[in-house]
KESE-954821 format. One line per 5 residues: for each residue z, y negated, x of N, C-alpha, C. Coordinates in pm, whole numbers, plus 50000, padded with zeros to 5 digits. Example, Ala and Ser with C-alpha at 12.3 -4.5 7.8 and 13.67 -1.06 7.14 Angstrom:
2
50780:50569:51319:50780:50450:51230:50780:50330:51320 | 50708:50225:51285:50714:50106:51367:50787:49997:51290
//
This chain:
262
68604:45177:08393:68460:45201:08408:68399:45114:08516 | 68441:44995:08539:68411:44877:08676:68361:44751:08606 | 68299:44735:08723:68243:44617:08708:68105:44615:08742 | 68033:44481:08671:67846:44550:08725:67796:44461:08710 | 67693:44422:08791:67597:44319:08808:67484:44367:08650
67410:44270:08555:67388:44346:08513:67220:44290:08467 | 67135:44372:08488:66993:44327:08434:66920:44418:08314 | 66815:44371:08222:66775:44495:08111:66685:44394:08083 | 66604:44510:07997:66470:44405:07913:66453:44466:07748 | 66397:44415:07710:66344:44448:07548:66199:44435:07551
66157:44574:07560:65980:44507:07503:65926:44567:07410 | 65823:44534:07347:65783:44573:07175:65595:44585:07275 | 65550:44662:07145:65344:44694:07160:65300:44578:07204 | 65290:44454:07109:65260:44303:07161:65241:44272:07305 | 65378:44327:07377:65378:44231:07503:65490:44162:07503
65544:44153:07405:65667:44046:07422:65805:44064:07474 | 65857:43996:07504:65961:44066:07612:66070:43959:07622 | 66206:44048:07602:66330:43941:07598:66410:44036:07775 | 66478:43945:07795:66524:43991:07893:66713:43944:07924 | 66738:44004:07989:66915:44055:07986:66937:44011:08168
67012:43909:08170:67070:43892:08344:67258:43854:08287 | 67313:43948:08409:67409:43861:08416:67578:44000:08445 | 67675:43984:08431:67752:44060:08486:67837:44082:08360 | 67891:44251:08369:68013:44296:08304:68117:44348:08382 | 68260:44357:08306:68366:44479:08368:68406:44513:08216
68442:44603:08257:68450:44744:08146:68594:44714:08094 | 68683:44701:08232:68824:44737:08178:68868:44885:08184 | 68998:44872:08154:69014:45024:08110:69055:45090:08022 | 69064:44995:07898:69094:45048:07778:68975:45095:07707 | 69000:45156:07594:68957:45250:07480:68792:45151:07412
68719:45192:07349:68622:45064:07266:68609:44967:07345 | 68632:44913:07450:68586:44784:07529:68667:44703:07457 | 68809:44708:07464:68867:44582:07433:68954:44482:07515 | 68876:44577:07671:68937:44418:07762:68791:44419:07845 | 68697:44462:07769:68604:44414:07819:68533:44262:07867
68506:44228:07966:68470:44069:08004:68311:44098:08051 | 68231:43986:07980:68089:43967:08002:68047:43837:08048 | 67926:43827:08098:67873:43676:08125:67710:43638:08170 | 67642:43643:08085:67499:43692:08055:67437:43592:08003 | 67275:43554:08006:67165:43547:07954:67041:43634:07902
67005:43582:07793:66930:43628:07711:66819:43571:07689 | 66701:43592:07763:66585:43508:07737:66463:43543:07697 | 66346:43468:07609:66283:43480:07545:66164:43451:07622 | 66087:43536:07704:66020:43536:07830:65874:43506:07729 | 65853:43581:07637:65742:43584:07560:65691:43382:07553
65545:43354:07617:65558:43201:07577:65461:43188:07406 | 65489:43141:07372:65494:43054:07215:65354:42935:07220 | 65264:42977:07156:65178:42814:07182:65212:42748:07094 | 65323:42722:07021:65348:42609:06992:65550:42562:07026 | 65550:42453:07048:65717:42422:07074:65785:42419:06904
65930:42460:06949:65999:42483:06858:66107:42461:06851 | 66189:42319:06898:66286:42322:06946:66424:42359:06868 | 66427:42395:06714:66557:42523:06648:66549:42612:06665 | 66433:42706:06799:66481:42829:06799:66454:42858:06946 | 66621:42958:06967:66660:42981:07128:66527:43001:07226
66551:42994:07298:66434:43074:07391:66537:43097:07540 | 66651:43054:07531:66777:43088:07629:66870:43121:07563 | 66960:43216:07562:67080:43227:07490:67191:43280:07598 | 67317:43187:07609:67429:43195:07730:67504:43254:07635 | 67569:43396:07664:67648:43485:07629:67768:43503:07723
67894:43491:07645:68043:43465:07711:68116:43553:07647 | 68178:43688:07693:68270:43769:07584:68391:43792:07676 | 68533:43669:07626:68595:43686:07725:68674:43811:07672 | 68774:43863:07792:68846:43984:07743:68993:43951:07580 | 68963:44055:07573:69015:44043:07411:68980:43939:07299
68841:43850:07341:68813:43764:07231:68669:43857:07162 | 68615:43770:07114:68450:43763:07084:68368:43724:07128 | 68269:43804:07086:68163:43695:07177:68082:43592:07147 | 68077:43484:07256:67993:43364:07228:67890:43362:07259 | 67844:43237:07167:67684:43246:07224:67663:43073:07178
67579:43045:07281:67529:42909:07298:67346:42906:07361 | 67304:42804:07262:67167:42786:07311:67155:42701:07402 | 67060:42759:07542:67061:42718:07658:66932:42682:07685 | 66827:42655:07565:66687:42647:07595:66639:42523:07644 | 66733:42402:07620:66717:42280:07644:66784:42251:07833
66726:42246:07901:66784:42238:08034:66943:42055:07992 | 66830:41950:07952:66938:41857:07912:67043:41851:07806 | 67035:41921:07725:67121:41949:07658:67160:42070:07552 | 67300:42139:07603:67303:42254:07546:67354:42266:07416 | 67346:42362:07339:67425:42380:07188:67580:42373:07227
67609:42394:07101:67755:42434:07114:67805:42622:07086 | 67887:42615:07127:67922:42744:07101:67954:42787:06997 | 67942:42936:06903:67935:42989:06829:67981:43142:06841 | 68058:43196:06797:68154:43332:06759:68072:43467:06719 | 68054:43550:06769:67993:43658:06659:67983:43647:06531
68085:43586:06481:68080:43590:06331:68013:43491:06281 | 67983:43439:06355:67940:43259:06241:67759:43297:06240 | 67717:43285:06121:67580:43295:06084:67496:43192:06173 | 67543:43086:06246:67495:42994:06359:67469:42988:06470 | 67505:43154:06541:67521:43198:06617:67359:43182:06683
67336:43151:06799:67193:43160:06823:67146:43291:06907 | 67141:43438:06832:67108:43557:06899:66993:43574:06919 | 66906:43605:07026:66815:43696:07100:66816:43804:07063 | 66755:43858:06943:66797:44016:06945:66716:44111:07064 | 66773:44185:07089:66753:44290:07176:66731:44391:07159
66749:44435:07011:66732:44546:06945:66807:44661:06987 | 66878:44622:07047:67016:44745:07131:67059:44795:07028 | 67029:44929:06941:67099:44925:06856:67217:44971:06847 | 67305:44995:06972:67473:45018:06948:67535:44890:06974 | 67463:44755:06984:67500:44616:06923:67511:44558:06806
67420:44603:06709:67371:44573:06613:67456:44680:06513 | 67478:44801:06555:67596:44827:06430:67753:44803:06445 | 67757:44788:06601:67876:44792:06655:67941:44606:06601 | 67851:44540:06628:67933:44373:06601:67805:44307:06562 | 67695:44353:06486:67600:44232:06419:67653:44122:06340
67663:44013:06373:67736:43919:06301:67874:43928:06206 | 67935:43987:06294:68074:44032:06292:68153:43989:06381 | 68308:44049:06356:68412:44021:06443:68434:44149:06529 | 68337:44252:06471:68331:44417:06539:68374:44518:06426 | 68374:44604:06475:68435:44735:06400:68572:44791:06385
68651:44688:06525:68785:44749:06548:68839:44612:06564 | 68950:44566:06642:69043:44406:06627:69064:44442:06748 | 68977:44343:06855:68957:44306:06983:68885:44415:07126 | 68788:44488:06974:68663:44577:07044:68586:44554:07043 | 68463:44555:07129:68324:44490:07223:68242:44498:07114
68230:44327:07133:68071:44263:07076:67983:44272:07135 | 67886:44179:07119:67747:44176:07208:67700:44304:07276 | 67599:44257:07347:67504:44400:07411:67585:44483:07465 | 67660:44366:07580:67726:44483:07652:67834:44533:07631 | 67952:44461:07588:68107:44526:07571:68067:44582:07440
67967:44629:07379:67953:44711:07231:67916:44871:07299 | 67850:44876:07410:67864:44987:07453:67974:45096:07502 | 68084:45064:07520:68192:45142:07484:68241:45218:07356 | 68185:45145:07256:68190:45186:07124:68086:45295:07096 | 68004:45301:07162:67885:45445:07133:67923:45565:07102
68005:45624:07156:68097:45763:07100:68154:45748:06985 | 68178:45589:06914:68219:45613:06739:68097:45690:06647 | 67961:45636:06713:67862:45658:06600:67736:45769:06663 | 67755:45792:06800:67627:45913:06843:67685:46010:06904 | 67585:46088:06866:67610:46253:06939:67533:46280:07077
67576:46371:07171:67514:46431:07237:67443:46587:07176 | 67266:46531:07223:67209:46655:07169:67103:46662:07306 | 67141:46751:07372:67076:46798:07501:67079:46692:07640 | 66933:46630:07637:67002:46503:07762:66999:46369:07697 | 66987:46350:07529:66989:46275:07442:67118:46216:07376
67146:46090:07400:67211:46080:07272:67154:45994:07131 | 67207:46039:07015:67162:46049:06907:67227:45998:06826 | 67172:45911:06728:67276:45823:06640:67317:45919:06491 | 67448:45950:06507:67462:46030:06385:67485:45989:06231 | 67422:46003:06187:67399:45872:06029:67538:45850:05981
67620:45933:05930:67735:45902:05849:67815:45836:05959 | 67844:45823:06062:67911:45782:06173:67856:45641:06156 | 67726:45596:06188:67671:45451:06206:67685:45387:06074 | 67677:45473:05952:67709:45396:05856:67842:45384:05827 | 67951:45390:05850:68077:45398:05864:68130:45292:05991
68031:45314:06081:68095:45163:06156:68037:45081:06114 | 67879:45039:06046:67836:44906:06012:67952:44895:05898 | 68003:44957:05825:68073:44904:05698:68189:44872:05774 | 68281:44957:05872:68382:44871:05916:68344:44738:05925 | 68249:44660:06015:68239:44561:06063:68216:44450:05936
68157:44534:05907:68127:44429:05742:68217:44391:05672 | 68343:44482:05618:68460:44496:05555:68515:44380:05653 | 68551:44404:05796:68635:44318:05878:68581:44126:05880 | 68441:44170:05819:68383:44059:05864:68406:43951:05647 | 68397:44055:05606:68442:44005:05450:68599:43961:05464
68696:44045:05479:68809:44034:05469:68866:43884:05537 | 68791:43863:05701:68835:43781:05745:68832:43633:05645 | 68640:43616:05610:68639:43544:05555:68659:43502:05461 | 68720:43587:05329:68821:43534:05200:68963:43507:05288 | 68968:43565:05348:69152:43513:05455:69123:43361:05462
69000:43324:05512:69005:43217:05580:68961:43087:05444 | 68926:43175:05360:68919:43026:05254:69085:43089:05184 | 69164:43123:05166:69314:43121:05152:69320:43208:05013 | 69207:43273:04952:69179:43353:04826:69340:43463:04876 | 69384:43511:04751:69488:43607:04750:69503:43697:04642
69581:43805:04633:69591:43861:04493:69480:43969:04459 | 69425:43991:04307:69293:43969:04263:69201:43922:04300 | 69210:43842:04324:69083:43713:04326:69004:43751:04500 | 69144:43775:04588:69091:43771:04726:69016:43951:04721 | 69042:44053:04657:69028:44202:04651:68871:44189:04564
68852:44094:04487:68707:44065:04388:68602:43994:04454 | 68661:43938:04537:68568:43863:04612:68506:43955:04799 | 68590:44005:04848:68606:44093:04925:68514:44185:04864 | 68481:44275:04818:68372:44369:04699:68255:44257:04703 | 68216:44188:04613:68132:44070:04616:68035:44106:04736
68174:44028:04852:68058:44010:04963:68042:44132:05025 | 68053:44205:04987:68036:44369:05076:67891:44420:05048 | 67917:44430:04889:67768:44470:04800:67664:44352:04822 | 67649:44227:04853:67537:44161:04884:67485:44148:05069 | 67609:44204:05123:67565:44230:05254:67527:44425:05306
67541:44484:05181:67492:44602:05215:67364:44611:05326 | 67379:44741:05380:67228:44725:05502:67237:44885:05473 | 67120:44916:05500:67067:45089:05522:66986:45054:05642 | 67098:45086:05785:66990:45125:05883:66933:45210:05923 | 66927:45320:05834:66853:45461:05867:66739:45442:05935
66616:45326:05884:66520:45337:05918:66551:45287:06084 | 66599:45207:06112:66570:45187:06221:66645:45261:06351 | 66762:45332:06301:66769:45442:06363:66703:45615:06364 | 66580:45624:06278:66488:45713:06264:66382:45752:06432 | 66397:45844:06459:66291:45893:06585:66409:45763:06723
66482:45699:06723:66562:45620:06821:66692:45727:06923 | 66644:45739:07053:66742:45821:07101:66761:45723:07214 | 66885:45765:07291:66961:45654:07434:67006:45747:07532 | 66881:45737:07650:66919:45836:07784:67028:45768:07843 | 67126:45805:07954:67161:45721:08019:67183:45841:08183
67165:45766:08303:67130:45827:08413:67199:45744:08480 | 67221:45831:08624:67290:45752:08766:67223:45833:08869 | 67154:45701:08991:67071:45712:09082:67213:45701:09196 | 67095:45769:09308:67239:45759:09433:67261:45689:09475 | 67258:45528:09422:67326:45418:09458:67400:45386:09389
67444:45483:09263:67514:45416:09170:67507:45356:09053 | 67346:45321:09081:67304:45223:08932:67291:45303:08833 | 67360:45223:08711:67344:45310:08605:67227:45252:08482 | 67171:45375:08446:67045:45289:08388:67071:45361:08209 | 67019:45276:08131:67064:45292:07971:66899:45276:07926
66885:45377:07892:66748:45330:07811:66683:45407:07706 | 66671:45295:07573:66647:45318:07415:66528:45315:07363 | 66477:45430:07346:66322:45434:07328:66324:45530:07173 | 66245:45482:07095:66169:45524:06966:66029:45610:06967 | 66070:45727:06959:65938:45796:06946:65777:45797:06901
65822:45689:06751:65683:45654:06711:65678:45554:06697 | 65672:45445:06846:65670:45326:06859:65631:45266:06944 | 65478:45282:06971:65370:45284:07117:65450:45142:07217 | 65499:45165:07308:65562:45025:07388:65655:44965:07384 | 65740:45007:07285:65899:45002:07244:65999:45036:07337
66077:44990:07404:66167:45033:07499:66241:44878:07514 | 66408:44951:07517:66528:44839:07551:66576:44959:07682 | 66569:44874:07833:66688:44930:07955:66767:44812:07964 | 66881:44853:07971:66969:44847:08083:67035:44828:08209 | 67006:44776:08328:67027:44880:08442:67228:44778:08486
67285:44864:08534:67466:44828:08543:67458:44903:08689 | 67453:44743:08764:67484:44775:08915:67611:44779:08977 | 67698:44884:08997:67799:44803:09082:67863:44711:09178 | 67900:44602:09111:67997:44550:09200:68140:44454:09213 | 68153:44345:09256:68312:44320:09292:68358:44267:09149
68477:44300:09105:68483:44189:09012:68542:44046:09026 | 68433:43986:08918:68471:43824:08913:68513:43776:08774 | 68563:43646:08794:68646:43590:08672:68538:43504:08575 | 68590:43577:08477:68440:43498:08324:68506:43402:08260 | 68412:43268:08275:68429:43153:08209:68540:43190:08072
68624:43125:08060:68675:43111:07883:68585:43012:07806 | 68558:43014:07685:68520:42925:07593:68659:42896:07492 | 68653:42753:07496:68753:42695:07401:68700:42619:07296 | 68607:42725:07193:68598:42654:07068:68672:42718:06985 | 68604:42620:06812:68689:42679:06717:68625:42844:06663
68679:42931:06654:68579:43048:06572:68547:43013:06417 | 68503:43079:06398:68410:43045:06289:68505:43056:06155 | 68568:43131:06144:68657:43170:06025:68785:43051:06035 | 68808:42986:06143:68885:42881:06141:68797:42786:06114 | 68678:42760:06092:68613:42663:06074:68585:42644:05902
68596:42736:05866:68595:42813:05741:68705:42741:05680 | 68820:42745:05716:68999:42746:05681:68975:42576:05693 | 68932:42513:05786:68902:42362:05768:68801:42279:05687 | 68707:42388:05662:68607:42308:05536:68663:42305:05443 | 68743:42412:05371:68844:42428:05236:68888:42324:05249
69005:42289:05358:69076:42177:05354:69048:42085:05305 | 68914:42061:05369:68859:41913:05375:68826:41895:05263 | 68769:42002:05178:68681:42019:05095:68737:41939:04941 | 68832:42011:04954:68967:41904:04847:68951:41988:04741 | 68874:42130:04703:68816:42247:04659:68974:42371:04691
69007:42403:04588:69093:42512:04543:69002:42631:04614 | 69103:42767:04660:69037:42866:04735:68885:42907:04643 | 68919:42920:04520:68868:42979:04405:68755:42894:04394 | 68801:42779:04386:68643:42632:04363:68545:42678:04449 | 68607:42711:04580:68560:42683:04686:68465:42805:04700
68474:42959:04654:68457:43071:04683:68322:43045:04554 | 68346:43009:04481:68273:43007:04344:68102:42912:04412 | 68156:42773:04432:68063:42713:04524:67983:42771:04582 | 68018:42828:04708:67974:42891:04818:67859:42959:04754 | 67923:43107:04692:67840:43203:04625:67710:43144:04562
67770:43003:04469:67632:42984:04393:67541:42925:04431 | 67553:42847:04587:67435:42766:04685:67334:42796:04723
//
């Protein structure tokens, strides 16, 4: 698919406005799973009051065949640390993209080493929408079938990672499925995604809601050369998981029991 310089915005009725800089390549496999990204996410909207626990920069890193990271960049002197799709610590900008949000919302994804974040989740769009004229359209049983993949992948990992097995790991797996249930119908209700190419090439993506005066997420994927995306060398989150047990001195079971009741 290439490679692309890449810019987009998010804006809501308010006025408020998040905004998207930074470059992808596609790759050429199936779901975006050698997809490579390297982006910011910023929170343009100003705030009268300071807040320094919540992003107002977010540096997005999805190297090919990992996940994606994310680190808060709001502090010019000092940045966060990095954080995995999966880890609830993650500091996201939502964007309201919604073939992000079912494709890898605080997940590991829908598939094992297919596109997170904004952009490498867009390869995944043909799991869950239809083409209906110059529209595409999110088809319900489809989107609810990939949010549950991701969920399932995103449960499974984490009883793996506190060392649960047997019974116990299949009871707990259920558990967390039914308290992370989501019905996104509503917010895929009146939501359709044009996508167009001008004669320079640029390709423009843009998600607009019918009954939603000022609502609009673009896109725009410029072509050009490709370049090499930073690696991040932290721990992911589910290994971080596998080391609190440790530490914890807490049996898988202690440990799972804990958790739940905090």
């Amino acid at each position: 698919m290439g490679s692309f310089e890449v810019s987009g915005e998010y804006r809501t009725s308010t006025g408020s406005k998040i905004t998207l800089e930074g470059y992808v390549s596609y790759g050429s496999l199936s779901d975006g799973k050698d997809c490579e990204a390297d982006y910011t996410l910023t929170n343009v909207t100003k705030n009268t009051e300071e807040t320094p626990n919540i992003a107002s920069l977010v540096h997005v890193i999805h190297p090919k065949n990992g996940p994606a990271w994310y680190r808060n960049e709001s502090n010019p002197a000092q940045s966060g640390r990095w954080y995995d799709s999966s880890s609830p610590m993650a500091p996201m900008l939502t964007m309201l993209f919604a073939p992000s949000i079912f494709a890898s919302d605080f997940s590991p994804g829908i598939l094992e080493g297919a596109g997170t974040g904004e952009l490498c989740s867009i390869p995944l769009m043909p799991r869950f929408m239809n083409i209906e004229g110059d529209n595409l359209i999110f088809d319900k049983v489809k989107t609810k079938a990939a949010v549950l993949a991701a969920r399932a992948r995103w449960a499974e990992k984490f009883i793996d990672a506190t060392g649960l097995t047997g019974k116990d790991r299949d009871k707990y797996i259920k558990l967390l499925l039914e308290v992370s249930e989501s019905d996104y119908s509503t917010l895929t209700k009146g939501m359709s995604i044009t996508i167009s190419k001008n004669i320079n090439g640029q390709i423009e993506i843009k998600e607009l809601r019918e009954d939603t005066e000022g609502f609009m997420v673009v896109i725009r994927l410029t072509p050009t050369e490709t370049r090499t995306v930073e690696q991040v060398n932290e721990i992911t989150y589910f290994d971080d998981v596998s080391k609190e047990v440790k530490e914890s001195g807490l049996s898988s079971l202690e440990f799972m029991e804990k958790d739940l009741n905090s």
